[in-house]
N, C-alpha and C positions, 0 to 999 in steps of 0.2 A: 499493616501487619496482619498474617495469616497465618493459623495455625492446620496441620493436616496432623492426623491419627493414624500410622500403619502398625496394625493388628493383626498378627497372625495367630493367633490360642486358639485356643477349644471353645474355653469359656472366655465368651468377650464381654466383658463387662463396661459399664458407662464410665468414661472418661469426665469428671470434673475442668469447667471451664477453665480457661489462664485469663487472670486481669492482669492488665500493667497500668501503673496509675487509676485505678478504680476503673478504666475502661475493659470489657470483656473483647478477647480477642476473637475472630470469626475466627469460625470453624469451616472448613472447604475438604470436597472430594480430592480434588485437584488442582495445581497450581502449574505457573510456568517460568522454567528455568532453565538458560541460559538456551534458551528456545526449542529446550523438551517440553512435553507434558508430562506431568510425573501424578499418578494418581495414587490413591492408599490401597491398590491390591498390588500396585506395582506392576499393573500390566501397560502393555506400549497400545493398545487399539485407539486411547484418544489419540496417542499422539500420529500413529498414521493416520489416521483418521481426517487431520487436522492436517498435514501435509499435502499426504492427497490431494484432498479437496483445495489448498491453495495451488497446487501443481497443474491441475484440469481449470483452473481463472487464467493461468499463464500461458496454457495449451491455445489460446485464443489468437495471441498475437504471433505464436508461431504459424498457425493456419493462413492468418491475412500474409506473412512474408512470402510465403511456400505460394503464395497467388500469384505473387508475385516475380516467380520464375527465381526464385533469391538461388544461388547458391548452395550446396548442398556443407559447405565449408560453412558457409556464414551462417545455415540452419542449426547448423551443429555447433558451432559457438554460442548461440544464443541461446539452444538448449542448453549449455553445461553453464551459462552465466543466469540464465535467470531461471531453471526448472531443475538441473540436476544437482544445483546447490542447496534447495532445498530438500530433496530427496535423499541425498547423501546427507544428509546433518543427523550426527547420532548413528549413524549408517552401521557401527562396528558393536554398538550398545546393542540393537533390536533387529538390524534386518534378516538375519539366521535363528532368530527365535523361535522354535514351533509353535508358541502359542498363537503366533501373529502370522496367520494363515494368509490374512487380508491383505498385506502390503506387499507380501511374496507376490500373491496371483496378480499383483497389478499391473497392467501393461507397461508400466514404465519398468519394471525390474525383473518381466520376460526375459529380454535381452540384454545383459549386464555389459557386454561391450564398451558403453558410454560410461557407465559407472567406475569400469575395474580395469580395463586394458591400460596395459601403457600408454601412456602420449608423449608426442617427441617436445622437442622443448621450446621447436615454433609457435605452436597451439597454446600453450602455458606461460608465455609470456605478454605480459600488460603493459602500456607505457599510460603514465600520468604525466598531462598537462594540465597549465592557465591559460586561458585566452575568452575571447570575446567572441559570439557566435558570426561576427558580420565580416571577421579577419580571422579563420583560422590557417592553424599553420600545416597543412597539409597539400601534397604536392596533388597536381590537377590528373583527376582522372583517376584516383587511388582508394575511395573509399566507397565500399560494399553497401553500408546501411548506418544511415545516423540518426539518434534516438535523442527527443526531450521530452524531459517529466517535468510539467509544471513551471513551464520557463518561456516559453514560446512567447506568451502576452509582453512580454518587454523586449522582445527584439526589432530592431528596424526588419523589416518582414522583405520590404526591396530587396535591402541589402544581403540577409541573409538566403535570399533565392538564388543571387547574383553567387552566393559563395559556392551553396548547392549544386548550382548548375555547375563551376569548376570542379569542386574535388569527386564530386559523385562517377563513378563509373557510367556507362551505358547500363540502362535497366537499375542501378543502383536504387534502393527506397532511403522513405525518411518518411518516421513515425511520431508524430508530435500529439501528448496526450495530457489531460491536468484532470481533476475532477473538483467536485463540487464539496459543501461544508455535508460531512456525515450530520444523519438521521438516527434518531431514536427509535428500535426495534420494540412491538411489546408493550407498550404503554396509552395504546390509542384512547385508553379508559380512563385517561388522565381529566381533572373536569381543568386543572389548568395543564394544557397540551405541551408537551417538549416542544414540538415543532415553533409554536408559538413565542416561548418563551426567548429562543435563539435569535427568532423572526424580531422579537421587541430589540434588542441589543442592536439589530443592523438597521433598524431605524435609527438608532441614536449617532451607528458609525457612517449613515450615508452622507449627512456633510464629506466625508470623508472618501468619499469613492473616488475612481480618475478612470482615465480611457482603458487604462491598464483591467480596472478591475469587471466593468462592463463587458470587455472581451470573454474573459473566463466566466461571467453570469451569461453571456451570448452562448456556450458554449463552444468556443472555438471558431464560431463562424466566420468573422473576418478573419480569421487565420486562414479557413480553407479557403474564402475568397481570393486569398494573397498569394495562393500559389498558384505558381505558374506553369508548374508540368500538366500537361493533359491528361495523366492518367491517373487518376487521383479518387479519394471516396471519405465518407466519416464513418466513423463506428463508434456510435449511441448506446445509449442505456446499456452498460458494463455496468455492471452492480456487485461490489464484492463486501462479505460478510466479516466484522471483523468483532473484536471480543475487546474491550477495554472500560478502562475502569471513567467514572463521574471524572476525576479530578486528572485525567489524561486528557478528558476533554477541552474540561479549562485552561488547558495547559496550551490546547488545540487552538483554542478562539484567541488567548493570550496570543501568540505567535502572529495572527495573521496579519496581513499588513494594513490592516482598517486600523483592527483594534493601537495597532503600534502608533500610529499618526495620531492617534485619540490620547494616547498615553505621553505621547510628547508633549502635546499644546496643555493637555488637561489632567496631570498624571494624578490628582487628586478622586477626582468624581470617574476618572475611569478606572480604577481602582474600585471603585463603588459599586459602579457597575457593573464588573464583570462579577466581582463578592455576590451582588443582589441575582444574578443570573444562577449562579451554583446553588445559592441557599434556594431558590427555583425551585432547581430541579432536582434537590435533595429532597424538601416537603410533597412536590409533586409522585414523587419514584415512592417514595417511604426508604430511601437506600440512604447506605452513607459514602463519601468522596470515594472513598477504596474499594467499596461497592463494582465490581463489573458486569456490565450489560452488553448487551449487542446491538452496534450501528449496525446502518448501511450505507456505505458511498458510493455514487455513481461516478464514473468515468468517460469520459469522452474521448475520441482519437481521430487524428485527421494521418490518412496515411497517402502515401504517391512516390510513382516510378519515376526517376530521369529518363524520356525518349533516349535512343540510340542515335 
């Protein structure tokens, strides 16, 4: 729980803390809701700020498709799915605001075309399915660009090239990308090391590793290995910056499939475990669970064209 001050008088005077339950609540500039930034002058520059800056990380994968002779349909879909969705969020809140000179002049809202025009109701519509990556259901020769996050290390890799090669167009891509456990930003001065601390827990969960998880610590290699179009490449060190709290992380390590196989055979002492990991990096940091810091996580990507 976090408390913010907005203060507009003359005479600002000091605001007495809020306890709840004898605990003092933090106090913060700014907070994040419902994926604004909202800070106590009430002005919008963190949160373009904050956009932006995720917008030119995503500006990357458009680059490597555009290499790819992609379609200028399918560029443009993938802008409004994965860049102009962000840029448009809150869009009616802040982006005519004068104070926010910075988000107007941005290349991306130069040309509002992409943001404002109508579109017809081909472009706007999504179909969702279930299936399985080695049998999907799509007819041969029909699809532009197929995309996985964090999923590639479990598919039969034959099989799925086999599917690839059917449904993909001529020239068609396919972007397969996972990344690694985020880093602790800022703390190098630690005498016991975050990095470390993470590092002791996956000693404990390596009983527990499989082929599966090897792959994504290779990053991706025998993926790239396993394909079979000729015109193919990886793209490394992707490093994006993200903002989260201590106890988002735990929640992080909680999830992943080591720790889950640890929690199955031994839900007692991994329990213990992960508790002794956070209280870590609580004494370590000087911070508490709710506390937000700044990782870093790298990203890996293997991308490739179908021949003609």
């Amino acid at each position: 729980m976090k408390e913010i001050v907005i203060n507009f008088r003359k005479r600002k005077g000091e605001h007495a803390p809020v306890y709840i339950n004898g605990d003092e609540i933090e106090r913060v500039e700014s907070f994040k809701f419902l994926g604004a930034q909202i800070t106590n002058n009430l002005s919008w520059s963190l949160h373009a700020d904050t956009i932006v800056k995720k917008a030119h990380q995503r500006l990357y994968f458009l680059r490597r498709l555009r290499k790819f002779d992609m379609s200028p349909t399918t560029l443009t879909n993938f802008y409004r799915c994965t860049i102009e969705s962000i840029l448009s969020g809150c869009i009616v809140e802040f982006v005519f605001r004068k104070s926010d000179q910075k988000l107007k002049r941005h290349r991306f809202l130069r040309k509002p075309p992409l943001l404002h025009r109508r579109r017809d109701r081909k472009t706007r519509r999504i179909q969702h399915g279930q299936g399985v990556a080695e049998e999907m259901k799509f007819e041969d020769g029909s699809v532009d660009l197929v995309t996985v996050g964090a999923a590639a290390h479990w598919f039969d890799m034959e099989k799925f090239m086999k599917e690839l090669a059917r449904i993909l167009k001529p020239h068609g891509c396919v972007a397969l990308y996972c990344y690694e456990v985020p880093h602790l930003l800022g703390y190098d001065h630690c005498s016991d090391h975050p990095t470390q601390i993470v590092q002791d827990l996956f000693t404990i969960l390596k009983p527990y590793e499989t082929e599966v998880n090897s792959i994504v610590w290779n990053e991706y290699k025998e993926v790239f290995d396993a394909i079979t179009f000729p015109d193919k490449e990886r793209a490394e060190d992707i490093y994006v910056k993200l903002k989260k709290s201590i106890s988002w992380f735990i929640r992080y390590l909680n999830s992943s499939v080591l720790y889950q196989s640890y929690q199955k055979e031994d839900p007692e002492n991994a329990k213990a475990s992960l508790e002794k990991v956070e209280q870590r990096l609580l004494n370590a940091l000087g911070v508490s669970s709710e506390t937000v810091v700044e990782f870093s996580m790298k990203y890996f990507c293997v991308l490739a064209s179908k021949p003609e």
